[in-house]
VOSETOR-927267 format. One record per residue: residue in one letter; x, y, z of N, C-alpha, C in turn. Coordinates in pm, whole numbers, padded with zeros to 5 digits, always signed. Example, Ala and Ser with C-alpha at 12.3 -4.5 7.8 and 13.67 -1.06 7.14 Angstrom:
a+01319-00569+00780+01230-00450+00780+01320-00330+00780s+01285-00225+00708+01367-00106+00714+01290+00003+00787
END
This chain:
x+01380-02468+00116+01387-02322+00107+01333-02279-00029x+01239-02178-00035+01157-02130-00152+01296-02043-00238x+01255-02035-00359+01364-01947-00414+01372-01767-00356x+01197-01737-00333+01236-01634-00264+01300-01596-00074x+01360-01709-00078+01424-01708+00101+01580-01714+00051x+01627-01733-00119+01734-01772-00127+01813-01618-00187x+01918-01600-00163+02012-01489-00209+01990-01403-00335x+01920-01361-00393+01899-01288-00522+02019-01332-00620x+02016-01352-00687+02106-01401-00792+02099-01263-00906x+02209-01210-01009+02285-01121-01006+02124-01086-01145x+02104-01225-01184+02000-01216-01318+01857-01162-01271x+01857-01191-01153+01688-01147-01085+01741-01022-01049x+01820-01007-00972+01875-00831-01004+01826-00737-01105x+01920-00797-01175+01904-00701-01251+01790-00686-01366x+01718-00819-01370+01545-00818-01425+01494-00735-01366x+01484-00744-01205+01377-00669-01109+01451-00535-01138x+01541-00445-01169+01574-00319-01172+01532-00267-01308x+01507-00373-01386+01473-00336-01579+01297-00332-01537x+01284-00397-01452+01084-00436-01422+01109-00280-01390x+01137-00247-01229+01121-00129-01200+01150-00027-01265x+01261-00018-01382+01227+00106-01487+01094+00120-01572x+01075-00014-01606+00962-00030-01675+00803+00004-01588x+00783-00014-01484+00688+00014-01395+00691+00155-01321x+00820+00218-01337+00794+00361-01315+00738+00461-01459x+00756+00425-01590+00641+00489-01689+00506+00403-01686x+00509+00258-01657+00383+00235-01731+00272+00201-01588x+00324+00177-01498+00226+00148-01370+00248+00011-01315x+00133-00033-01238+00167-00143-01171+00028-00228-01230x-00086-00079-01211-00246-00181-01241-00254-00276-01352x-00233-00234-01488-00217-00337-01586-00134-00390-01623x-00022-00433-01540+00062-00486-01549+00062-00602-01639x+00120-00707-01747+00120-00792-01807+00248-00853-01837x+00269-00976-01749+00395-01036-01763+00456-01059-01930x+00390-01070-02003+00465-01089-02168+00519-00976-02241x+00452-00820-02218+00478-00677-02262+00598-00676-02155x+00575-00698-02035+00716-00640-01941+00811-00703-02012x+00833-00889-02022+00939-00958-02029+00971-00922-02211x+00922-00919-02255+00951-00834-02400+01061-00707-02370x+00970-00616-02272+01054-00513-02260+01180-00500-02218x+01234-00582-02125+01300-00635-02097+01419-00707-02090x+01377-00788-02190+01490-00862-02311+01497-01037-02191x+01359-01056-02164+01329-01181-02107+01251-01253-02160x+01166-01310-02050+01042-01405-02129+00928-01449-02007x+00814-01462-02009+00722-01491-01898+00768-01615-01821x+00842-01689-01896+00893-01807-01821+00976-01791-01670x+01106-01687-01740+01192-01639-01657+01110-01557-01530x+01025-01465-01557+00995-01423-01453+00963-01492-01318x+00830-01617-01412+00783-01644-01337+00862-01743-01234x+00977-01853-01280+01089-01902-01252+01129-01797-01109x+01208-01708-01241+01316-01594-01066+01175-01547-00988x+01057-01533-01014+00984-01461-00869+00831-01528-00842x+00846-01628-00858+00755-01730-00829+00619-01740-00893x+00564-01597-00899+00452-01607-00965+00451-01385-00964x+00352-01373-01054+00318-01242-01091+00322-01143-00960x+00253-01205-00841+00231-01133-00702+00352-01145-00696x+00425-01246-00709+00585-01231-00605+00681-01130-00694x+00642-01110-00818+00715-00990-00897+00669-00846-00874x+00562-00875-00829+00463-00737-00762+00544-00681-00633x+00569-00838-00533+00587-00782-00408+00744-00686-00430x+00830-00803-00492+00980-00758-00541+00959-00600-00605x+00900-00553-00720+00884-00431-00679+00834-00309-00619x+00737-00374-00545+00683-00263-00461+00826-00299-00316x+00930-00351-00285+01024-00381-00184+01107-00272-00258x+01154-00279-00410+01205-00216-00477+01185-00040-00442x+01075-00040-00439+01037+00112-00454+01050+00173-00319x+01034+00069-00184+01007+00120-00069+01161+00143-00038x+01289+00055-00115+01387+00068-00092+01435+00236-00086x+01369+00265-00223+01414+00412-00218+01363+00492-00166x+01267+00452-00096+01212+00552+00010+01291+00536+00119x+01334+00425+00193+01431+00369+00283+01567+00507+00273x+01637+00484+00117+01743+00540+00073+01742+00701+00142x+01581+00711+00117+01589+00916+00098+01595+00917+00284x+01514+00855+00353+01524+00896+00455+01642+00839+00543x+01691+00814+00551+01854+00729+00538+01977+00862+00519x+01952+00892+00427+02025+01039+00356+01997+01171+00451x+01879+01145+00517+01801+01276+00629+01886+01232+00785x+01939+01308+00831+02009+01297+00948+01941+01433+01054x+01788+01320+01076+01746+01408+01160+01770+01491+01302x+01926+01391+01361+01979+01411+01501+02028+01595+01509x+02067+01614+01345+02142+01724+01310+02024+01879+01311x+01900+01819+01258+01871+01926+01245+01696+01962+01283x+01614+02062+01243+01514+02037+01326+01383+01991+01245x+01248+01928+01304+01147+01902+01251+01159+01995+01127x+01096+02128+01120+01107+02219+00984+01184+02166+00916x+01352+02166+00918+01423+02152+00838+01406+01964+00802x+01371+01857+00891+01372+01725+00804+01256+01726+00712x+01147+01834+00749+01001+01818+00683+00995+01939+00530x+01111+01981+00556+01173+02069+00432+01228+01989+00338x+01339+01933+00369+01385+01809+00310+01311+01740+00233x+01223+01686+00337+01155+01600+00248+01054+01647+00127x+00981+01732+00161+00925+01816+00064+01014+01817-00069x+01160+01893-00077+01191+01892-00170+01261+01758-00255x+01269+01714-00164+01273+01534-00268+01120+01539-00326x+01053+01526-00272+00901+01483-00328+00854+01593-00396x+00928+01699-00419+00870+01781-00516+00975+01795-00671x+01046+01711-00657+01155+01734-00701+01101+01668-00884x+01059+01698-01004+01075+01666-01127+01107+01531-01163x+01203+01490-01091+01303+01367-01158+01226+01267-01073x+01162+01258-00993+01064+01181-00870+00933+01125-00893x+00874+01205-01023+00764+01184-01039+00701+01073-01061x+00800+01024-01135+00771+00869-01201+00754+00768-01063x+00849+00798-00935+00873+00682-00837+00735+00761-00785x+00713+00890-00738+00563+00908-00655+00427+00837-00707x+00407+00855-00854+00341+00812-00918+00308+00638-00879x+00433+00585-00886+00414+00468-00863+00365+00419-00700x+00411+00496-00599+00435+00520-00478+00219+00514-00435x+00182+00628-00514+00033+00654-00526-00030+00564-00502x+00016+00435-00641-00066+00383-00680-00106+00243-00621x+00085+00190-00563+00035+00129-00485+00003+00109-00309x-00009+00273-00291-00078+00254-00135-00230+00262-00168x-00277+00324-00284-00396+00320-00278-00450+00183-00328x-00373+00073-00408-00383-00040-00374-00366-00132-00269x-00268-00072-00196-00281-00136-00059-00361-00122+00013x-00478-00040-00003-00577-00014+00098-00731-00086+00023x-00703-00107-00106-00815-00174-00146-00803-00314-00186x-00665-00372-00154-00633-00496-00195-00571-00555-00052x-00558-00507+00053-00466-00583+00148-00414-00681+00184x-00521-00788+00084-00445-00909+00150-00350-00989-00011x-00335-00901-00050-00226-00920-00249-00120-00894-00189x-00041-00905-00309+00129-00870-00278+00124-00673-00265x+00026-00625-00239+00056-00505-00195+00066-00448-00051x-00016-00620+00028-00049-00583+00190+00077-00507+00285x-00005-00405+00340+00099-00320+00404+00183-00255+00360x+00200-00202+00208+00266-00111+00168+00272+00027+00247x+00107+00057+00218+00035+00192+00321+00069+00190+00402x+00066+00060+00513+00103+00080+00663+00245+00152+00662x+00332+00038+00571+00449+00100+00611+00535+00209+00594x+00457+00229+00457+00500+00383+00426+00529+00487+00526x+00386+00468+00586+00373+00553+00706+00449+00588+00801x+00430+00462+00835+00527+00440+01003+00666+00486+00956x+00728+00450+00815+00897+00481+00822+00848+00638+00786x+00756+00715+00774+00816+00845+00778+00754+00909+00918x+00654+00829+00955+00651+00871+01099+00754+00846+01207x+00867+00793+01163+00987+00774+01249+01099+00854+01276x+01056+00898+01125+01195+00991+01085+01106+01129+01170x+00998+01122+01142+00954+01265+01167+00972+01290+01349x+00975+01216+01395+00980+01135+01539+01109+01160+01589x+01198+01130+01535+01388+01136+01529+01417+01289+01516x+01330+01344+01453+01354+01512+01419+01304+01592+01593x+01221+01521+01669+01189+01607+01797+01306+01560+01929x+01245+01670+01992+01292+01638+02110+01251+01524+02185x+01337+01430+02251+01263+01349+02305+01164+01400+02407x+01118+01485+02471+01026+01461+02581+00890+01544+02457x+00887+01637+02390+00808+01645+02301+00782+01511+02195x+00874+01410+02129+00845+01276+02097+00734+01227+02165x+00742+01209+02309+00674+01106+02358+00537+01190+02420x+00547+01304+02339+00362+01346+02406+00288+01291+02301x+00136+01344+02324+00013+01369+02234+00046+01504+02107x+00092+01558+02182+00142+01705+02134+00234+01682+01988x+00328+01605+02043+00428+01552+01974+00435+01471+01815x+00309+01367+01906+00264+01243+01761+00177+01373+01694x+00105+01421+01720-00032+01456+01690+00030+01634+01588x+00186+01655+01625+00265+01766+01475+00327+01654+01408x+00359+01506+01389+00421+01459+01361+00347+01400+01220x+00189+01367+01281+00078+01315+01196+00050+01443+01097x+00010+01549+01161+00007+01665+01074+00088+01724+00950x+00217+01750+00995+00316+01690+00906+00326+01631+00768x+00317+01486+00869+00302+01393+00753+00175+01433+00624x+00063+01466+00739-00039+01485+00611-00011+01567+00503x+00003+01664+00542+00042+01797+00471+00155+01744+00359x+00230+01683+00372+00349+01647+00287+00293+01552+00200x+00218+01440+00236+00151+01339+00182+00032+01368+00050x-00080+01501+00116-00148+01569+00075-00106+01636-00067x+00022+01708-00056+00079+01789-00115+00133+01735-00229x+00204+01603-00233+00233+01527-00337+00134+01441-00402x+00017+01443-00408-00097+01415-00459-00165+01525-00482x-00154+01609-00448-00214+01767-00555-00109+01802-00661x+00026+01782-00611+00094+01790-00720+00155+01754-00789x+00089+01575-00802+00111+01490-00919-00011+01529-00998x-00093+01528-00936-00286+01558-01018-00245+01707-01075x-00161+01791-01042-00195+01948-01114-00055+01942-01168x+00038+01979-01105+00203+01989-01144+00237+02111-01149x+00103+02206-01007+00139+02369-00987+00225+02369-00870x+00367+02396-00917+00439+02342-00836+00458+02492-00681x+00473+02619-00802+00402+02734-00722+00394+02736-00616x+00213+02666-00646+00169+02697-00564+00164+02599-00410x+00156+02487-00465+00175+02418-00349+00332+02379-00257x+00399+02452-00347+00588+02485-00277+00479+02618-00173x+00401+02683-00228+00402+02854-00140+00326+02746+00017x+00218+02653-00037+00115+02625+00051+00167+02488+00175x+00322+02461+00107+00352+02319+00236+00405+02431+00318x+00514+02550+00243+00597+02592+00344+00511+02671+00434x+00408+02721+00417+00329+02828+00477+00265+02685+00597x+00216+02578+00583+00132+02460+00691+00275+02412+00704x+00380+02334+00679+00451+02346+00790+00513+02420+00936x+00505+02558+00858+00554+02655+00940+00439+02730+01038x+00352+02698+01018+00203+02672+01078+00190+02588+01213x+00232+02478+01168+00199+02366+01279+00299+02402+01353x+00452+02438+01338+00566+02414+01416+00537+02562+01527x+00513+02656+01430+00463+02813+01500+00385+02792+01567x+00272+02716+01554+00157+02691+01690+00171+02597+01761x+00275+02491+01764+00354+02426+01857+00455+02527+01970x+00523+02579+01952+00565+02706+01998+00501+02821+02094x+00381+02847+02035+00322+02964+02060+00236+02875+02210x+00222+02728+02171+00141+02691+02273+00242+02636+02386x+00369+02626+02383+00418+02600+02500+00482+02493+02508x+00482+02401+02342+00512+02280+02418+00610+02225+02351
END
């Protein structure tokens, strides 16, 4: 059994939670195992020891980060309430100040996952996706769920929200793009409606 198949031990814990503070100011791209484990209050040895090699400290926090994406939508109890309101929700987590640092990181590595796929970033992107295309999925009705109609406000959605937190990490007009999700959410759901379905 590899050390990463074995139980996390309390010291890789809590390294990988000091990595992930440290990788939500400074990034993931230039990452350098001797500046982190400095930062830290470790050593390149240890890392490489608790997470096998640099990728396997990569994968551990990009698992890290998806955790808290896991967390937010976890917290969304879409049974309760409707598409608008889970796609409201989410908006205001992801617009939220105190977030920036995890979106930022969030950015950087789906857009590494799409130019690196087969690194310790493979399938970040995919999965990003799919867990908020689930939730967004959990928010409909089932017989609207299972149309074209259905996936196809669900994808929209998503874009718009996705879109939106990448204009407003790049600008930080929060304004305006709070005026411009609520106006295209309420868009798609209104012409879902208006068309019948």
């Amino acid at each position: 059994m590899s050390i990463s198949d074995q139980p996390p031990s309390a010291r890789r814990t809590e390294l990988l939670d000091k990595a992930y503070d440290y990788v939500l100011v400074h990034g993931l791209s230039e990452l350098s195992l001797r500046p982190l484990a400095s930062a830290i209050g470790s050593s390149p040895r240890v890392l490489l020891f608790l997470f096998e090699s640099k990728d396997g400290l990569v994968r551990a926090l990009l698992q890290r980060a998806r955790r808290d994406e896991l967390d937010l939508l976890a917290s969304l109890d879409p049974a309760q309430t409707s598409m608008v309101d889970v796609a409201r929700a989410l908006w205001g987590w992801l617009s939220s100040g105190q977030h920036r640092a995890l979106l930022a990181l969030w950015a950087e590595a789906y857009g590494r996952s799409l130019i690196a796929p087969s690194g310790p970033w493979a399938r970040f992107a995919e999965d990003t996706v799919r867990d908020w295309l689930s939730l967004l999925s959990d928010a409909q009705s089932p017989l609207h769920r299972g149309s074209h109609a259905g996936e196809r406000e669900r994808t929209i959605v998503l874009a718009v929200l996705r879109g939106a937190m990448l204009d407003l990490l790049a600008t930080g007009d929060t304004d305006r793009v709070n005026a411009a999700v609520d106006a295209a959410i309420g868009a798609v759901i209104d012409g879902r409606h208006a068309a019948g379905s």
